[in-house]
C-alpha positions as CSV (number, residue, x, y, z in Angstrom):
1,X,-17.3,-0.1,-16.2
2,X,-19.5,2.7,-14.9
3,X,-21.1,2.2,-11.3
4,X,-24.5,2.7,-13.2
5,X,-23.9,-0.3,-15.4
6,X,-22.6,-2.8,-13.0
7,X,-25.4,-2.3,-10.5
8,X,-28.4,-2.4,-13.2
9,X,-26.4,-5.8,-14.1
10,X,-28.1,-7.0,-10.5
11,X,-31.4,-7.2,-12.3
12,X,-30.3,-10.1,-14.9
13,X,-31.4,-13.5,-14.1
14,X,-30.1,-16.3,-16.6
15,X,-31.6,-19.9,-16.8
16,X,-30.5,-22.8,-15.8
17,X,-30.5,-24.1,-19.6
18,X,-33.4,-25.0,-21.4
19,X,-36.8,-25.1,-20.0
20,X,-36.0,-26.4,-17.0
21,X,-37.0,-23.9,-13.9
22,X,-36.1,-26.3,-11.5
23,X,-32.6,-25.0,-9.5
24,X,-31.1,-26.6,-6.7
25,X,-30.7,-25.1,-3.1
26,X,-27.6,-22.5,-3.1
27,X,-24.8,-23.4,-0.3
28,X,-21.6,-22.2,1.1
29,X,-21.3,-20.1,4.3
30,X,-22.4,-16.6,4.7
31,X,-19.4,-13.7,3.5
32,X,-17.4,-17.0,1.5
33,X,-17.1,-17.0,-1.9
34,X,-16.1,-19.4,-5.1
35,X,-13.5,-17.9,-7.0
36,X,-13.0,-20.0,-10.3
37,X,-9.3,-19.1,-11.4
38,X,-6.3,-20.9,-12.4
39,X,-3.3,-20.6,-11.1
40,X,-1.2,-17.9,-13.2
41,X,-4.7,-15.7,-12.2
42,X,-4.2,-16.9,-8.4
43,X,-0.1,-16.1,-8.7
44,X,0.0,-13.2,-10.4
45,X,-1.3,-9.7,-10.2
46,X,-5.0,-10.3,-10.8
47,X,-5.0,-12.3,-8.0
48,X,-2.9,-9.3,-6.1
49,X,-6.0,-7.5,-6.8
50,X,-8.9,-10.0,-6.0
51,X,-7.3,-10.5,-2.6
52,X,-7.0,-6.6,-2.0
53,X,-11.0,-6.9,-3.1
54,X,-12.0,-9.9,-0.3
55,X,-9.5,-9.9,2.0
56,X,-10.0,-6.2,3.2
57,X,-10.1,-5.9,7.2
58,X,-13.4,-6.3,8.3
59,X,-14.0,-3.4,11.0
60,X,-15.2,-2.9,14.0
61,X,-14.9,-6.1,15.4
62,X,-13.0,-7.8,18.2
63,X,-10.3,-9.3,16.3
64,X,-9.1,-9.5,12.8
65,X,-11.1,-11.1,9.9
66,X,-11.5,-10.9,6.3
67,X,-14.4,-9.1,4.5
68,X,-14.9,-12.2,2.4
69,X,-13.9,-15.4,2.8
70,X,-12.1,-17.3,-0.9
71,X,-12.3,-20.6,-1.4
72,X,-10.7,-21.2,-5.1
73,X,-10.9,-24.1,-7.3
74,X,-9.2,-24.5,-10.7
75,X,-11.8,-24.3,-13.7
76,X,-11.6,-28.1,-14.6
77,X,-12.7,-28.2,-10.9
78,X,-16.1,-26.3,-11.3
79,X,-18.3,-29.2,-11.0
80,X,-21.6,-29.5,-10.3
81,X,-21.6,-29.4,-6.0
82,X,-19.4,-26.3,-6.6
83,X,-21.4,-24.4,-9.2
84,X,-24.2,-24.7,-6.3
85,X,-22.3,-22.1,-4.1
86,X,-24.3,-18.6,-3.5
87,X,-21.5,-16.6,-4.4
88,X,-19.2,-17.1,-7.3
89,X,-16.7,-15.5,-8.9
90,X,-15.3,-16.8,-12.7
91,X,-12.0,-15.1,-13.4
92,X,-11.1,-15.9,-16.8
93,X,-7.9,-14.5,-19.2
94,X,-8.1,-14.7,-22.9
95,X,-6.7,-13.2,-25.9
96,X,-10.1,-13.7,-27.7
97,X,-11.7,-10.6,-25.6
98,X,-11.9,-7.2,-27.2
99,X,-11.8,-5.5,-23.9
100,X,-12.2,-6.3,-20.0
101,X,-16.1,-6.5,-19.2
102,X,-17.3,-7.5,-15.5
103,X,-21.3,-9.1,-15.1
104,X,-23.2,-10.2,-12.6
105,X,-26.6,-13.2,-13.0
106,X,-28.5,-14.2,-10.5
107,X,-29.6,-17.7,-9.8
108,X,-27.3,-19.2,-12.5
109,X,-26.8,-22.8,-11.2
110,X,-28.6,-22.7,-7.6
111,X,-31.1,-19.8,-6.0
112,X,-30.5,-17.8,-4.0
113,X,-27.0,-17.5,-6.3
114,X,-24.7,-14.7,-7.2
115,X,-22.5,-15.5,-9.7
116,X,-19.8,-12.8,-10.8
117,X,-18.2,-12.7,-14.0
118,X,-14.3,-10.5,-14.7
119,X,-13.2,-11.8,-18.2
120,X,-10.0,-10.0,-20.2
121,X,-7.6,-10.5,-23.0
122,X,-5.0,-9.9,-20.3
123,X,-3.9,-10.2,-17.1
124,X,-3.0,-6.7,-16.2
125,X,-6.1,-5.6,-17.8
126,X,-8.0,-8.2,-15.9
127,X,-6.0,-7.4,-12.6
128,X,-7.4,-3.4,-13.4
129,X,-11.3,-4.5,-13.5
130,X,-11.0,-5.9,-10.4
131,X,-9.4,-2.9,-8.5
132,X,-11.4,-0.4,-10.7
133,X,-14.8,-2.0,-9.5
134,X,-13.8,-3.5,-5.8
135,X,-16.7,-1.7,-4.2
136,X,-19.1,-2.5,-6.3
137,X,-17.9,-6.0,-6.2
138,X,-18.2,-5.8,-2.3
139,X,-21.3,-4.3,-2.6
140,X,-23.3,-6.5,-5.1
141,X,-21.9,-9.5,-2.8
142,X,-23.1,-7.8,0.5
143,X,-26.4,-6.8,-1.2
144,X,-27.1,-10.4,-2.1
145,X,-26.2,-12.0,2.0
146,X,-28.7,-9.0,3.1
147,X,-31.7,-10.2,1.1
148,X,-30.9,-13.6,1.7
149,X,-30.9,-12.8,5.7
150,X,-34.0,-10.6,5.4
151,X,-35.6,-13.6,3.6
152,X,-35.0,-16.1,6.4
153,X,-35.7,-14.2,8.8
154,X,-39.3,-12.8,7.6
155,X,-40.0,-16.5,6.5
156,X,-39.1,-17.9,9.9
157,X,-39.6,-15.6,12.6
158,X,-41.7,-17.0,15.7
159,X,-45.1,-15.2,15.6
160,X,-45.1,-14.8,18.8
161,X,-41.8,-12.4,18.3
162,X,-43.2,-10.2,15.6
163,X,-46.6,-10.5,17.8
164,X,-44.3,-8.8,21.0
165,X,-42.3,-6.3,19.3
166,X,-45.5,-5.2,17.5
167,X,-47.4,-4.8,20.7
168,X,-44.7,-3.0,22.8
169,X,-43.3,-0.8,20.5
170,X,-46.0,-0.7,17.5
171,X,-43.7,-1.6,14.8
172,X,-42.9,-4.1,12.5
173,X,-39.3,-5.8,12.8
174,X,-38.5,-10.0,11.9
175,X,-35.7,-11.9,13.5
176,X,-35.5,-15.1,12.4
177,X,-36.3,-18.4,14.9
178,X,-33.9,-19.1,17.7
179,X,-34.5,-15.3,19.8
180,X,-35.9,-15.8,22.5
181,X,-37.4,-13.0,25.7
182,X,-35.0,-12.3,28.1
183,X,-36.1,-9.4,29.8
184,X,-38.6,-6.7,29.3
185,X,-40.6,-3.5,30.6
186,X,-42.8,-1.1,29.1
187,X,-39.8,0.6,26.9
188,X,-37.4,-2.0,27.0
189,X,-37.1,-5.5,25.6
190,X,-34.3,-7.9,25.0
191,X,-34.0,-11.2,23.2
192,X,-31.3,-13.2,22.6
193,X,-30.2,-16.5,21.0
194,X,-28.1,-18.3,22.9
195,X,-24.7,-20.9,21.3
196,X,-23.3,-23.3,23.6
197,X,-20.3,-20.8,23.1
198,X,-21.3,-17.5,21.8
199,X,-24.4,-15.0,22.1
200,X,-26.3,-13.3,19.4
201,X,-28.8,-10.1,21.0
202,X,-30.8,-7.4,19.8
203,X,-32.2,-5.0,22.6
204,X,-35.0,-2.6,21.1
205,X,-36.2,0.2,23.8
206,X,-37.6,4.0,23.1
207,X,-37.7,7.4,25.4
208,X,-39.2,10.6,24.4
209,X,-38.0,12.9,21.9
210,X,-36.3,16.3,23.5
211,X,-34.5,17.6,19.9
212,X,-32.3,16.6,16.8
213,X,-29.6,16.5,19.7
214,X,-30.7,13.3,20.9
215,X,-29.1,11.9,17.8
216,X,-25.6,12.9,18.3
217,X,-22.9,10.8,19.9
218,X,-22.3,11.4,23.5
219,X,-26.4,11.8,24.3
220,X,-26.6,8.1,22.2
221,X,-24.0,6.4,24.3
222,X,-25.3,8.0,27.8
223,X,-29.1,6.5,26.7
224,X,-27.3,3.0,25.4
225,X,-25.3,3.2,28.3
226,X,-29.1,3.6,30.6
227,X,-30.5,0.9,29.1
228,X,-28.0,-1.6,28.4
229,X,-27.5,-1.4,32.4
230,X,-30.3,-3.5,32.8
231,X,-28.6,-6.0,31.2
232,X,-26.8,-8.2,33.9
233,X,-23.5,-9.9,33.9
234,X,-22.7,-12.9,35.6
235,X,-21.1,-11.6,38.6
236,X,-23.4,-10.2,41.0
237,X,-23.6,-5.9,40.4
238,X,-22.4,-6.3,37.0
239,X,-23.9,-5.2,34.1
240,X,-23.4,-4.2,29.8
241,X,-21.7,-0.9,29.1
242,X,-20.6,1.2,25.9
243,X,-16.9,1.5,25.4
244,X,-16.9,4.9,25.1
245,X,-13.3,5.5,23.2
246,X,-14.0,3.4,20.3
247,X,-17.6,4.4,18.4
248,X,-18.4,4.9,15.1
249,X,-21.3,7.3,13.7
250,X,-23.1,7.8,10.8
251,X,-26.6,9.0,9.7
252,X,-28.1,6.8,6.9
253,X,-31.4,6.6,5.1
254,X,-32.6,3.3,5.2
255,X,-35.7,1.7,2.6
256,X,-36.7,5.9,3.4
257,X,-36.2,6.2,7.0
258,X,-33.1,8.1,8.6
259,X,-30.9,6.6,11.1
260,X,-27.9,7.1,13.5
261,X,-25.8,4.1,13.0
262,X,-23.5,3.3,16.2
263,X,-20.8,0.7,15.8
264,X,-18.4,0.0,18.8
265,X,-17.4,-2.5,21.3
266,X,-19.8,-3.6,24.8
267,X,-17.9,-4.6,27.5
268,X,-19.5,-6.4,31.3
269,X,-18.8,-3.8,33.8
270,X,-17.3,-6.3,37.0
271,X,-17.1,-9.3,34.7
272,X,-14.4,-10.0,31.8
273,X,-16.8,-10.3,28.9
274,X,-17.3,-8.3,25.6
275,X,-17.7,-8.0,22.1
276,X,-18.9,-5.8,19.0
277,X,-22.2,-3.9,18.8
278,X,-24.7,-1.9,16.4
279,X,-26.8,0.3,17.1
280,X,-29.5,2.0,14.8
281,X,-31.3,4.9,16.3
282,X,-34.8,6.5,14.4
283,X,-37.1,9.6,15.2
284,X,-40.7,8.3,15.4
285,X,-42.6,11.4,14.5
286,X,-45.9,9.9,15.3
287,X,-45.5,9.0,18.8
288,X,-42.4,12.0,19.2
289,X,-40.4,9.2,20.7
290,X,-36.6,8.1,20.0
291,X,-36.8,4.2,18.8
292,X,-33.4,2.4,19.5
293,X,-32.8,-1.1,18.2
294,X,-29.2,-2.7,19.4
295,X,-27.5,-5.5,18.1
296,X,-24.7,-7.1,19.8
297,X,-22.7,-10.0,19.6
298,X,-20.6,-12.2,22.1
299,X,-18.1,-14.8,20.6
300,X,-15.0,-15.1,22.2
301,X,-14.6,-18.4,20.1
302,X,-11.6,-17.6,17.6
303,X,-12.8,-20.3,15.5
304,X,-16.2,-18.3,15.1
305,X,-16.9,-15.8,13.1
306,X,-17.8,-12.4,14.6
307,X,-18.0,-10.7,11.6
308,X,-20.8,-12.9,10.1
309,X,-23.1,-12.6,13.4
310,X,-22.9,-8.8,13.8
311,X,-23.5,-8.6,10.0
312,X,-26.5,-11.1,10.0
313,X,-28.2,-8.8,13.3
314,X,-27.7,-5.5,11.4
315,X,-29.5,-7.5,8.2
316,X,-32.7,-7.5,10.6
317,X,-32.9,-3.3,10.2
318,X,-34.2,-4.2,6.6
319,X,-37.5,-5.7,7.8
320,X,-37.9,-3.0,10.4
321,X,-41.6,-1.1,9.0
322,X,-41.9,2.0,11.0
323,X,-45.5,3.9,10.0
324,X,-45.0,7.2,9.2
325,X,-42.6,9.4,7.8
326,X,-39.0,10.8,9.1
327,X,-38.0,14.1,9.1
328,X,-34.7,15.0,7.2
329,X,-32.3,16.2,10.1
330,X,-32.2,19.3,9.0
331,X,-36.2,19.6,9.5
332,X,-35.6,18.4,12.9
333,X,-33.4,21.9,13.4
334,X,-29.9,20.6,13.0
335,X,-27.6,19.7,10.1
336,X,-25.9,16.7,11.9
C-alpha cells in the first residue's frame, strides 16, 4: 500500500451502526494499543513483525521504553469495554482475502478512536503489510495521541496561563491545567506541574536575533545553558544544565513555521537530578527576536513513563500561534 493511500485513509470516519451518533468516551493510556490477534498471529511471524512495529526503542530518553505499549486480546475477547480503547489494531488471517489491504477509521466504537485494520489470506503476507507500512503505522498512531493532547490542552488550559504567555511573549501557546508560575522576568518564564514523584516543565524565554547562526547547535546549548541557570536545584548554588555530549538537531516546519528541534538530557549541576528535554527554537521576524520554548521532564520513577510525558509537552508546540511569517533558513543567509 502506497504512503499516499494509507494516510488519505486518516480522513474515513465509520458509524457506530445505524443512526445512532451517540459513541462512548475512548480509554486506554496514552502510546498503548489493542491489538486483536489470535495466537498463531501472536506466535508466529506476523507477530515478529508487529512487535518490530511497537516495540521499537523509544529515544532520547533516560532509560529504555517501547514506542508503543500492546496489550492483546484474542478476538472472542473483543468485547464491548475493549472495543472502547483509542487505539486498536484488528489483525486478522484468512484464505477468503484476494490480497493484504491495511485501513484505518476513526471513531469506530468510542471518540477520540483509532482503529487499524491489516487483514491477509496469509500469514507471511500479513507479516509483510506490517513491516512494509510500520512508519506509517507509527505515524497515523502518533498523529492521533497529538490531536488528542492538543485538544485537552486548548480545552483546559487556565486562562490565566494563555492570559501570561500572551502578555510576556505576544504569542499564542495552550498547556493544559495543572502548570503552574514558577519563576519569571521580562524574557523568561517557567511553569511547571508538579507529581508527588516526578516533574513535568516547559520554560519559554526569547533574546534578540544576531543571524541564522543563532540556530545552530553549540550557540543553542550556550543560550539553553544561560537561561536554564536560573533554574535552581535543591542544594544551595545548584542549578539546570544541558548535557552537552548527548543532543539531537533537526530543523522542521511545523503547521508553517520553521524550527530547531533540540532533544537531549538536563542534568542539576551540584545536585544528583536529571532527565530528558526538548527544545523548539523559532525566528520571530516581527519582533527580530529568537523565541525558545523548553520542555523537560523529571521522573526518576521506573514505574513511570518518561516517554509519555516528554511526548505529551512536545504535543503543546501544536497550539503554539506565532503572527507572522518565518523565513526559510536559507532567506535568513544560511543553508543549515
Amino acid at each position: 500500500m502506497s504512503r499516499l493511500l494509507l494516510l488519505s485513509l486518516l480522513l474515513l470516519t465509520v458509524a457506530c451502526g445505524g443512526t445512532d451518533s451517540f459513541k462512548y468516551d475512548a480509554q486506554g493510556a496514552p502510546y498503548e494499543i489493542v491489538l486483536v490477534a489470535d495466537h498463531d498471529v501472536w506466535d508466529g511471524p506476523a507477530g515478529d513483525s508487529l512487535r518490530a512495529t511497537f516495540h521499537r526503542r523509544y529515544p532520547m530518553i533516560n532509560r529504555e521504553e517501547t514506542t508503543f505499549d500492546i496489550l492483546r486480546v484474542l478476538p472472542s475477547g473483543f468485547n464491548r469495554l475493549v472495543t472502547r480503547h483509542h487505539n486498536v489494531l484488528i489483525a486478522d488471517i484468512d484464505p477468503a482475502y484476494t490480497s493484504p489491504a491495511l485501513t484505518i477509521a476513526r471513531d469506530v466504537y468510542a471518540q477520540p478512536q483509532m482503529v487499524l485494520s491489516a487483514s491477509a489470506p496469509d500469514m507471511t503476507s500479513l507479516a509483510q503489510l506490517v513491516a512494509d507500512n510500520a512508519d506509517d503505522i507509527l505515524l497515523a498512531l502518533e498523529t492521533a495521541e497529538k490531536d488528542r493532547d492538543v485538544a485537552n490542552a486548548t480545552t483546559h488550559t487556565p486562562p490565566a496561563v494563555s492570559e501570561l504567555i500572551r502578555s510576556k511573549f505576544g504569542f499564542e501557546m495552550s498547556t493544559g491545567p495543572g502548570y503552574e508560575v514558577r519563576s519569571e522576568s521580562e524574557d523568561f518564564l517557567w511553569l511547571s506541574y508538579e507529581m508527588p514523584v516526578s516533574s513535568q516543565g516547559i520554560v519559554i524565554y526569547s533574546y534578540p536575533f544576531s543571524g541564522v547562526r543563532d540556530f545552530e547547535r553549540d550557540n543553542l546549548i550556550a543560550r539553553r545553558n544561560e537561561f536554564m541557570a536560573r533554574i535552581p536545584g535543591e542544594n544551595p548554588g545548584s542549578h539546570m544544565a544541558t548535557v552537552n555530549d548527548y543532543v539531537s538537531l533537526l530543523y522542521k516546519r511545523i503547521d508553517g513555521r520553521q524550527w530547531a528541534e533540540m532533544h537531549g538530557f538536563w542534568d542539576v549541576r551540584g545536585d544528583f537530578m536529571g532527565g530528558p528535554y526538548t527544545n523548539y527554537s523559532t525566528f520571530d521576524a516581527a519582533r527580530q527576536r529568537v523565541i525558545s520554548i523548553d520542555f523537560y521532564v523529571y521522573s526518576p520513577d521506573p514505574r513511570l513513563s518518561q516517554r509519555n510525558y516528554i511526548r505529551q509537552l512536545e504535543h503543546f508546540i501544536y497550539t503554539t500561534r506565532i503572527s507572522g511569517e518565518t523565513p526559510t533558513w536559507e532567506e535568513l543567509g544560511r543553508d543549515i
